[in-house]
C-alpha positions in Angstrom: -12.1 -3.7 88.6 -13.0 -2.5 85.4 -15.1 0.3 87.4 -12.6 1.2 89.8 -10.3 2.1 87.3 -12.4 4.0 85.1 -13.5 6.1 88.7 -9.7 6.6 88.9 -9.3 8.4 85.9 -11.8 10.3 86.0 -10.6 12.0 89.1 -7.5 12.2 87.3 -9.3 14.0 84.6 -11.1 16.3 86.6 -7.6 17.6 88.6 -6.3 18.2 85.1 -9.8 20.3 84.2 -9.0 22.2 87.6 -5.6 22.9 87.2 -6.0 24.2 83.9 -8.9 26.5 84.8 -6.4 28.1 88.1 -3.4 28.3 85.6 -5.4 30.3 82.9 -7.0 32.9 85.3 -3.6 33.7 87.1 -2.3 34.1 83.6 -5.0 36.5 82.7 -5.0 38.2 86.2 -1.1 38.6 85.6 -1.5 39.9 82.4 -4.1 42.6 83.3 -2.0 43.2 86.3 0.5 44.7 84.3 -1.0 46.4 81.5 -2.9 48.4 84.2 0.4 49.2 85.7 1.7 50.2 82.4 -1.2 52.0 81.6 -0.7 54.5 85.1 3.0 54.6 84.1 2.3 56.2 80.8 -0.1 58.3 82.3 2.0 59.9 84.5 4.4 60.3 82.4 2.3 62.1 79.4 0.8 64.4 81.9 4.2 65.4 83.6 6.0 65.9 80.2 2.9 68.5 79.3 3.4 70.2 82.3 7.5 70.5 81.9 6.7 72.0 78.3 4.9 74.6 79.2 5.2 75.7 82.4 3.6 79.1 82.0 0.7 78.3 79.4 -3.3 78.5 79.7 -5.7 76.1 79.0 -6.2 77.6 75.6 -2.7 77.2 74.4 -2.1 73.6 75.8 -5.5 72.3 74.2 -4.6 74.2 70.9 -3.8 71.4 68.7 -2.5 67.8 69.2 0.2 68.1 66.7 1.9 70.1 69.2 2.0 67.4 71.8 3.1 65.3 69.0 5.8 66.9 67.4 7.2 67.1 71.3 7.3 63.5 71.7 8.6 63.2 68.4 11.7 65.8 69.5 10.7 68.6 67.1 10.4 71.9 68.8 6.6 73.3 69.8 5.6 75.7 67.4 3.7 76.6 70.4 6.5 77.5 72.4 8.4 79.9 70.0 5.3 81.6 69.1 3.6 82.3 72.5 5.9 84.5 75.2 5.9 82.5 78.4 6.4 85.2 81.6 7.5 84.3 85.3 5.5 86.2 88.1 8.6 87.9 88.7 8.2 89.3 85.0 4.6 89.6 85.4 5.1 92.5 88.2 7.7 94.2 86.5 6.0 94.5 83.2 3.1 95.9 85.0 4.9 98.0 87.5 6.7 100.0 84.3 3.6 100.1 82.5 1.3 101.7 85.5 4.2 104.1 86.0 4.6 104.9 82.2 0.3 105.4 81.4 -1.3 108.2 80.9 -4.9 109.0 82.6 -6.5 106.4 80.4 -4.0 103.6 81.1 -2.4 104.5 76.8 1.4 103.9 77.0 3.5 105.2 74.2 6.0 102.1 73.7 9.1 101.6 71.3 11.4 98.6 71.1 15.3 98.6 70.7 18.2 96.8 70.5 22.1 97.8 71.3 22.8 99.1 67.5 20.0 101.6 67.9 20.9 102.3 71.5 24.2 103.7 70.9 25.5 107.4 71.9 24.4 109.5 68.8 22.6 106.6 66.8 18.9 106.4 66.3 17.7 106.6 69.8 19.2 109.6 70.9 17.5 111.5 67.5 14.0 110.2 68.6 14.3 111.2 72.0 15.9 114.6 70.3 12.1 114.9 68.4 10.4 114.8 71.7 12.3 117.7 73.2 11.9 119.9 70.2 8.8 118.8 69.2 5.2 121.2 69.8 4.1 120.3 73.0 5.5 116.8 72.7 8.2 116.9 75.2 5.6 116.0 78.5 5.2 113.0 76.6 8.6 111.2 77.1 6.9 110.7 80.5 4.5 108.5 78.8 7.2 106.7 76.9 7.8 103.0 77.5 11.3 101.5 76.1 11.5 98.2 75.7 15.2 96.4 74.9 15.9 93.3 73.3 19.2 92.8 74.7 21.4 94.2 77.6 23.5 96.6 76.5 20.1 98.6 74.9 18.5 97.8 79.0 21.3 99.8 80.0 21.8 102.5 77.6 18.0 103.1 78.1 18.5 103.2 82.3 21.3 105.8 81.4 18.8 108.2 79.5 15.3 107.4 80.0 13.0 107.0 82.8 10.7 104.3 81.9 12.7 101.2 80.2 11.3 97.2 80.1 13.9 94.2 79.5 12.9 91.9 77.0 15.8 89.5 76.8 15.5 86.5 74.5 17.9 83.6 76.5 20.2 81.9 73.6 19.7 84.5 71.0 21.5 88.1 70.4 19.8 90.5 69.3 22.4 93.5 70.0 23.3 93.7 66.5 22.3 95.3 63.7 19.8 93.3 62.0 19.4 93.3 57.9 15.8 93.4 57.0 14.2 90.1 56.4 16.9 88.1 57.9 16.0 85.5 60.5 17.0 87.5 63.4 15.2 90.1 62.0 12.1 88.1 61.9 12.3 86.8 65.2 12.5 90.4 66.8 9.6 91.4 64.9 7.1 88.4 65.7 8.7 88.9 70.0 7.5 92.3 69.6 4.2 91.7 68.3 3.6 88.9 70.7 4.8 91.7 73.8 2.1 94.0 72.6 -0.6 91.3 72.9 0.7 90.7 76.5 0.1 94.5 76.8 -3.0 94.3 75.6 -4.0 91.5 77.7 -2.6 93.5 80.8 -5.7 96.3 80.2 -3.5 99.2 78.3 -3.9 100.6 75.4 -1.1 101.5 73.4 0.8 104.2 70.5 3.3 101.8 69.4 6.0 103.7 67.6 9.1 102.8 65.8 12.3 104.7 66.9 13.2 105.4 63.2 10.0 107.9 63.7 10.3 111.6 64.8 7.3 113.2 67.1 7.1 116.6 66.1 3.2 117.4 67.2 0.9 115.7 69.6 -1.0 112.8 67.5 -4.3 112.5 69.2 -6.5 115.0 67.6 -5.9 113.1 64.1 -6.6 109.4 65.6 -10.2 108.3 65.0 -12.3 107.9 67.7 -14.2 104.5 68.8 -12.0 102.8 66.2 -9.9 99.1 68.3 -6.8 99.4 66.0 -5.5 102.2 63.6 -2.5 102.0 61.8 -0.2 104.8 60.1 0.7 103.8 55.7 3.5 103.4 53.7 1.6 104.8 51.1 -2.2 106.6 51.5 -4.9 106.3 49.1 -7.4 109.2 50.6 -9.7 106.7 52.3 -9.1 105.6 55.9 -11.3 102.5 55.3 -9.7 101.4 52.3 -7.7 97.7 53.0 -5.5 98.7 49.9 -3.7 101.4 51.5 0.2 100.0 52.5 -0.1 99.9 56.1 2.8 100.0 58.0 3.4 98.5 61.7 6.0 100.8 62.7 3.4 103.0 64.1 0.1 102.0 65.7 -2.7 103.1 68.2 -4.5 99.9 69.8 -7.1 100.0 72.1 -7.3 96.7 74.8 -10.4 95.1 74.5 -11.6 91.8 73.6 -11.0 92.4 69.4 -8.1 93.9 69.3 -6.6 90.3 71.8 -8.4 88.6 69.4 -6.8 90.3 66.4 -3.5 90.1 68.0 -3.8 86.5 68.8 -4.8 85.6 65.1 -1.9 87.8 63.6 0.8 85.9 65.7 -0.8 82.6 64.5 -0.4 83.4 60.9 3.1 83.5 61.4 3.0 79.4 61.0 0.3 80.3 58.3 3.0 82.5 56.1 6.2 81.0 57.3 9.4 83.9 56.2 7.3 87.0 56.5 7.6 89.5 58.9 4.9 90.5 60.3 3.9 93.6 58.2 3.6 91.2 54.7 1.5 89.4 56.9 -0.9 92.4 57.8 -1.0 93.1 54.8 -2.7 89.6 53.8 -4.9 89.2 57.0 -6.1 92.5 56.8 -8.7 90.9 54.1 -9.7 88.4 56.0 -13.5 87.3 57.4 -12.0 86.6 60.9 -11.7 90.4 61.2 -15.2 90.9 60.6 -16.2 88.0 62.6 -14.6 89.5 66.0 -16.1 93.1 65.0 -12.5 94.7 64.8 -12.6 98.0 63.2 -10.0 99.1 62.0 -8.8 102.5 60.3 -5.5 103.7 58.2 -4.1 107.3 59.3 -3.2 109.7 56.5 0.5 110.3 55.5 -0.7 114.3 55.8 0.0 113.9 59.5 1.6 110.9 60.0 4.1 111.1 56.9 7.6 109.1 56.1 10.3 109.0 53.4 8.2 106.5 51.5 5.3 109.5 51.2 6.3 112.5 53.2 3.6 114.7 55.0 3.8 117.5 52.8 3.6 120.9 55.1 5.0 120.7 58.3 2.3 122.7 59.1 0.2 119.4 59.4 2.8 116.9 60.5 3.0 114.6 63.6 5.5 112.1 62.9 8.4 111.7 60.3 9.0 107.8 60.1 12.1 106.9 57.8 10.5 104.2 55.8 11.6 103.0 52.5 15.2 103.3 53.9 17.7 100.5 54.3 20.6 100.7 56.7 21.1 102.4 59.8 23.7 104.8 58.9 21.7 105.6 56.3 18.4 106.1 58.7 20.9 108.5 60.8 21.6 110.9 57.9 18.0 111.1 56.5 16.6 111.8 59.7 18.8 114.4 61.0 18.3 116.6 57.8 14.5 116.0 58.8 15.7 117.8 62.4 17.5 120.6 60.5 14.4 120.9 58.9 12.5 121.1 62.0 14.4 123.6 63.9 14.1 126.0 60.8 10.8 125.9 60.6 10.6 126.2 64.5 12.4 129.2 63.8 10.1 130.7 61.8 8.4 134.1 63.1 4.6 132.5 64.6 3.2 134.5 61.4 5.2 133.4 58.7 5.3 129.6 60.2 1.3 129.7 59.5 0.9 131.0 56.3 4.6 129.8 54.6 3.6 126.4 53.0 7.3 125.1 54.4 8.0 121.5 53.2 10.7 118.9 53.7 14.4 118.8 52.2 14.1 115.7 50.0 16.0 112.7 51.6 19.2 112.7 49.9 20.0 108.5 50.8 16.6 107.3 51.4 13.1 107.5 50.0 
């Protein structure tokens, strides 16, 4: 008896041993069940969000930093996002179609950008249009001459009076008005456009990037450097186009597309974040020091004011000048006046007998509001 009962609990045992064993590895099947499903949830997820964010961005941007991805999940806007244009194909061909049409022979478009204050009949647009026309041998270029708009109403001025006019429209933000220097608006025109000329650069074209607050009174090429990636006209020249202290200003530049200069243009954009509430001439003027430049191989050159002259230092025969920019001046209506006495002063030189033009050393009428 004493046997039979101890037989009988041990089988009693043994179903509880087995029992337990089953009841512990459905447990830990179940529980690896769903982490693995949670797992492929998340997954999915992470990689469709990326994908919604930026739609339009290469493998370089979207493995640029972390932090980005972070501070999307977080629900802080992507530095990434305001800094880098995004374009649809539809863009893509447009941008390219105005560009082809606009090159000269060695694919160098001449490109200026404009809002609806600067567009408007007998502001600052017509006058630099006006320079062309009465300019020495620079009205074939207009041809040449790529507008670019920030907002509708300067698209459709432009269509009115020019041949060759790009939209780039900023969705949620105005830029029609006037915009005080320094300003955020102001800024975020300034960084759009030197993001655009990247793009440009990236599409195979060189480019003359000129302000419209700049007159064109002679053909610039014979006075740009050759075999130089990016050269840029000065606020104020110290006799040495190698010379990093001279005040460079980005109102007026001739870029060359090639690997440095997208380099360049890529590293300028990102020290936006670097120098957060400068536009991007103060930052120029503090990358222009920097190793990265000598790293990519950029060389870069500074154009005299003798040629390429402004209210801050104006080119002082107009025997020798190329462009008039109105620099050092604050205030469109201001801009306006300045510049049309520098037209007066044009057409009176222009007027000149051939003889006297050559050997008269005829200089500017000092800017009465600016400079």
């Amino acid at each position: 008896m004493a046997l039979g009962m101890l037989k009988n609990g041990s089988d009693k045992m043994v179903d509880k041993t087995e029992v337990g064993s089953t009841s512990k590895i459905v447990k830990i099947f179940i529980l690896f069940f769903i982490v693995a499903i949670c797992c492929l949830v998340l997954n999915y997820h992470s990689n469709t969000y990326i994908l919604e964010v930026f739609p339009n961005s290469n493998k370089s941007i979207l493995s640029k930093n972390l932090s980005t991805y972070d501070s999307n999940i977080s629900g802080k806007k992507s530095s990434t996002q305001e800094n880098y244009l995004t374009y649809s194909k539809k863009q893509k061909i447009k941008l390219k179609k105005v560009l082809k049409e606009a090159a000269m022979g060695d694919k160098t478009v001449i490109i200026t950008t404009l809002n609806a204050a600067w567009t408007a009949p007998n502001s600052i647009f017509d006058i630099f249009l006006e320079s062309f026309r009465i300019g020495n041998n620079t009205k074939s270029l207009l041809k040449n001459l790529l507008v670019v708009a920030f907002d509708q109403i300067a698209y459709s001025r432009c269509l009115e009076i020019h041949t060759h006019c790009y939209a780039l429209i900023t969705k949620n933000v105005d830029f029609s008005g006037e915009k005080k220097c320094m300003s955020g608006d102001y800024l975020k025109m300034m960084w759009r456009r030197t993001d655009f000329l990247r793009i440009v650069l990236q599409m195979g074209y060189n480019f003359i990037f000129t302000d419209a607050d700049i007159l064109w009174f002679r053909q610039p090429f014979a006075h740009f450097y050759s075999h130089v990636d990016f050269q840029i006209a000065c606020d104020y020249y110290l006799h040495n186009s190698f010379n990093p202290n001279n005040a460079p200003n980005g109102g007026f530049k001739f870029v060359k597309s090639n690997n440095q200069t997208i380099q360049f243009y890529k590293f300028w954009n990102k020290s936006r974040r670097t120098y957060p509430g400068k536009n991007e001439q103060d930052v120029l003027n503090i990358i222009k020091y920097s190793p990265f430049i000598k790293k990519i191989g950029l060389k870069m050159r500074f154009l005299d004011t003798s040629y390429f002259g402004g209210f801050c230092e104006p080119s002082k025969y107009l025997n020798y000048v190329c462009t008039m920019h109105a620099n050092c001046c604050i205030g469109l209506d201001n801009k306006i006046h300045d510049l049309r006495m520098a037209i007066n002063d044009w057409k009176n030189y222009m007027a000149l007998p051939n003889d006297e033009r050559k050997s008269y050393k005829y200089t500017w009428t000092l800017p009465r509001i600016c400079g």
